[in-house]
C-alpha positions as CSV (number, residue, x, y, z in Angstrom):
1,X,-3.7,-3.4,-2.3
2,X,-7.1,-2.8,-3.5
3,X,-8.0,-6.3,-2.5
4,X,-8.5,-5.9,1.1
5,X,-5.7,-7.8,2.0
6,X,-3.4,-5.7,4.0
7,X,-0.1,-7.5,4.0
8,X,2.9,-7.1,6.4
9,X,6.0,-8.4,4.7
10,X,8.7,-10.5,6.7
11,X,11.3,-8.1,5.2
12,X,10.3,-4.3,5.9
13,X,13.0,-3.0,3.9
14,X,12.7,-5.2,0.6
15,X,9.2,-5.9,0.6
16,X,7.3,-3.1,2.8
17,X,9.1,0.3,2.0
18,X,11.0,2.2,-0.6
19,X,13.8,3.5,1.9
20,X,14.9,6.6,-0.6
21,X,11.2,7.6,0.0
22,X,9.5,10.0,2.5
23,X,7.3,8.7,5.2
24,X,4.7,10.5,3.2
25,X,5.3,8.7,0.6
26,X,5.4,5.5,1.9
27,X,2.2,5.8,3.5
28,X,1.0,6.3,-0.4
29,X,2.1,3.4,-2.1
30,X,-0.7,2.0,-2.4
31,X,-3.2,4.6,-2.7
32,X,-1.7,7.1,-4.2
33,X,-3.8,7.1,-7.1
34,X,-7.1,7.8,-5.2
35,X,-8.8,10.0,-3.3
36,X,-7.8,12.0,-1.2
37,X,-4.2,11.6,-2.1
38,X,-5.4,12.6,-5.4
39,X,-7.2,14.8,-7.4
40,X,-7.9,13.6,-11.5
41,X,-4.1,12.6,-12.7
42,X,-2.6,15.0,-9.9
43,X,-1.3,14.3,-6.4
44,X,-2.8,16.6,-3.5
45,X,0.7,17.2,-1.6
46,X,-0.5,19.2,1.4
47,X,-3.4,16.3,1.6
48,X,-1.2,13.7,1.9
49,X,0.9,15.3,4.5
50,X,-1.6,16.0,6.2
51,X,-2.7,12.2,6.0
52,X,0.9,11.5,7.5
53,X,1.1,13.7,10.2
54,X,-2.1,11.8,11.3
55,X,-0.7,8.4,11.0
56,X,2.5,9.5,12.6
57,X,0.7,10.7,15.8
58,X,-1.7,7.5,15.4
59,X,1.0,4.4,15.1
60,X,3.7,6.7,17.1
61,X,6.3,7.0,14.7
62,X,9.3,8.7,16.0
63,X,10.5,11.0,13.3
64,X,11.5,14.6,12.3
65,X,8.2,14.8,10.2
66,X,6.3,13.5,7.1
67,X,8.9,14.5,5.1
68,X,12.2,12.5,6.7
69,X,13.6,9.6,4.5
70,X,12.2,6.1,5.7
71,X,15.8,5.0,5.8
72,X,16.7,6.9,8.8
73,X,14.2,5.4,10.5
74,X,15.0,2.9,13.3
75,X,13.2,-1.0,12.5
76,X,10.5,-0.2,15.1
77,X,9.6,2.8,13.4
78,X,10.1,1.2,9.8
79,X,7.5,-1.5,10.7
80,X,5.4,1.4,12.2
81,X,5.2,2.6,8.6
82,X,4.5,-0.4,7.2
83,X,1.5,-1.1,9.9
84,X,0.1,2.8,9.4
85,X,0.0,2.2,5.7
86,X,-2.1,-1.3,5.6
87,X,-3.8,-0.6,8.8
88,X,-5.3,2.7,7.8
89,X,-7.4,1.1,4.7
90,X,-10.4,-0.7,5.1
91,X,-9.3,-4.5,5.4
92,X,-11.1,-7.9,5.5
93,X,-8.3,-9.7,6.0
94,X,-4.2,-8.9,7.5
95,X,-1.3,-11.1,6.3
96,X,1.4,-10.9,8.9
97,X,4.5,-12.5,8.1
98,X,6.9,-12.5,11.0
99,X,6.2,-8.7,12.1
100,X,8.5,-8.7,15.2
101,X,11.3,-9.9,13.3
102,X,14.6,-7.8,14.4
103,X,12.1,-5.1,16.9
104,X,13.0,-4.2,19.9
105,X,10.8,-5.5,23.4
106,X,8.6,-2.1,22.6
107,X,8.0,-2.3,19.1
108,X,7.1,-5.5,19.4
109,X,3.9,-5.0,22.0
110,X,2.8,-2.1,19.9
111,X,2.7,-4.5,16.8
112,X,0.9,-6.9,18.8
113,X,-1.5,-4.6,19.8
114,X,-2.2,-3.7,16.5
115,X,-2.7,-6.9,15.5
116,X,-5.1,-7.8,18.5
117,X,-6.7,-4.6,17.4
118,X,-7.6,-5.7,13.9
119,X,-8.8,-9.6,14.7
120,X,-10.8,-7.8,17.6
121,X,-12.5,-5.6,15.0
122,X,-13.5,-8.6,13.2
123,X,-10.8,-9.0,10.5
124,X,-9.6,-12.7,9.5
125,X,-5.3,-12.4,11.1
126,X,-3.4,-14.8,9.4
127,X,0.3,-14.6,11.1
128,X,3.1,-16.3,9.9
129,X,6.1,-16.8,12.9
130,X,8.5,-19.0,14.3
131,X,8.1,-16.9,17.7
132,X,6.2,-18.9,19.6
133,X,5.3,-16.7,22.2
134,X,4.2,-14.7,19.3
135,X,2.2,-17.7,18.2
136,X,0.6,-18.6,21.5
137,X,0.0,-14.5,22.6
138,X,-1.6,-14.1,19.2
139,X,-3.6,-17.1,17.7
140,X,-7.0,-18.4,18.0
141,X,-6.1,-21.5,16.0
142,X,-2.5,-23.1,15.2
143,X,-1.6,-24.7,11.7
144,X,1.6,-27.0,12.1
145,X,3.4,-27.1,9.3
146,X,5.9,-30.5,9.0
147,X,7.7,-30.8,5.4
148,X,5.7,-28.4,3.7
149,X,2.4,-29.3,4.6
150,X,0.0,-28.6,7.0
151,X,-0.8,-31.5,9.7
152,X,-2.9,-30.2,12.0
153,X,-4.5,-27.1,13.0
154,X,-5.1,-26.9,16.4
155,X,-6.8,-24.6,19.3
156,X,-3.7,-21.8,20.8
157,X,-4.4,-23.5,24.0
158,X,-2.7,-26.5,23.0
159,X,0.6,-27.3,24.8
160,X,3.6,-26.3,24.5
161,X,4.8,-30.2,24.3
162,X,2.1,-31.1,22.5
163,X,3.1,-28.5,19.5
164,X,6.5,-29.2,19.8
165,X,5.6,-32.8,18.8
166,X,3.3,-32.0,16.0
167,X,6.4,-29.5,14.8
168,X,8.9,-32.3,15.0
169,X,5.6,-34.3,12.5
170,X,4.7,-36.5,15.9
171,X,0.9,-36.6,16.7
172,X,0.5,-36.3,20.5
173,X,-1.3,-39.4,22.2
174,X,-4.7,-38.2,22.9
175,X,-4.8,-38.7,26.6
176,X,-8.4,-40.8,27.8
């Protein structure tokens, strides 16, 4: 996206990557039409392996190269795909929607990591997740959502209970 949004789909393989595509090209889809990926109306092949390679080493995904089909990839390494491709742009702001889904204990610190790394660098995280250690590891702020709409949006350190409650559309008692 041109926007600034980067956005990290719930569904890696419908939403986040064409699996009949290279890593290569993945890392593209969004940019393929601008520099340095491309030169007037022509692509720049060895640049954008060369951009690859890079964001293999960066985001550690395990592959036989730029070149391999995404599809052979394992899910941690999918979503490492998807994260090198909307990480690697200048963002404002990173839509996350469940982005541990189906990852393995590894995978998922690296994503969180990620993640940190990007609100730490002053970039607005909006994370979507029914994980609610992901929730509470994550967040600054928590919006419940009961029925479709947002009651309350409350500090991470709120507890456990006390979420559960406002999940379930129960306002805690505000202790005195």
């Amino acid at each position: 996206m041109h926007s600034g949004i980067a956005f990290i789909p719930e569904s890696r393989e419908l939403d986040g990557l064409i699996g009949s595509f290279s890593i290569a090209e993945n890392l593209i889809l969004d940019t393929f039409d601008l520099a340095p990926n491309a030169k007037g109306l022509l692509m720049s092949p060895n640049t954008v392996t060369n951009e690859a390679v890079k964001r293999i080493t960066e985001f550690d995904i395990r592959s036989q190269g730029a070149n391999e089909l995404v599809s052979s990839l394992s899910g941690g390494n999918k979503q490492k795909v998807v994260l090198a491709r909307e990480l690697s742009r200048p963002v404002k702001i990173v839509v996350a929607s469940q982005p541990t889904r189906g990852l393995d204990v590894g995978s998922i610190e690296f994503v969180h990591e990620k993640i940190v790394q990007e609100r730490d660098a002053g970039r607005a995280v909006l994370l979507f997740s029914t994980e609610l250690d992901e929730v509470f590891a994550l967040a600054d702020r928590i919006a419940v959502m009961y029925r479709g709409t947002i009651i309350d949006i409350v500090p991470a350190t709120i507890s456990r209970s006390d979420l559960g409650l406002l999940m379930a559309g129960v306002k805690p008692k505000v202790s005195s």
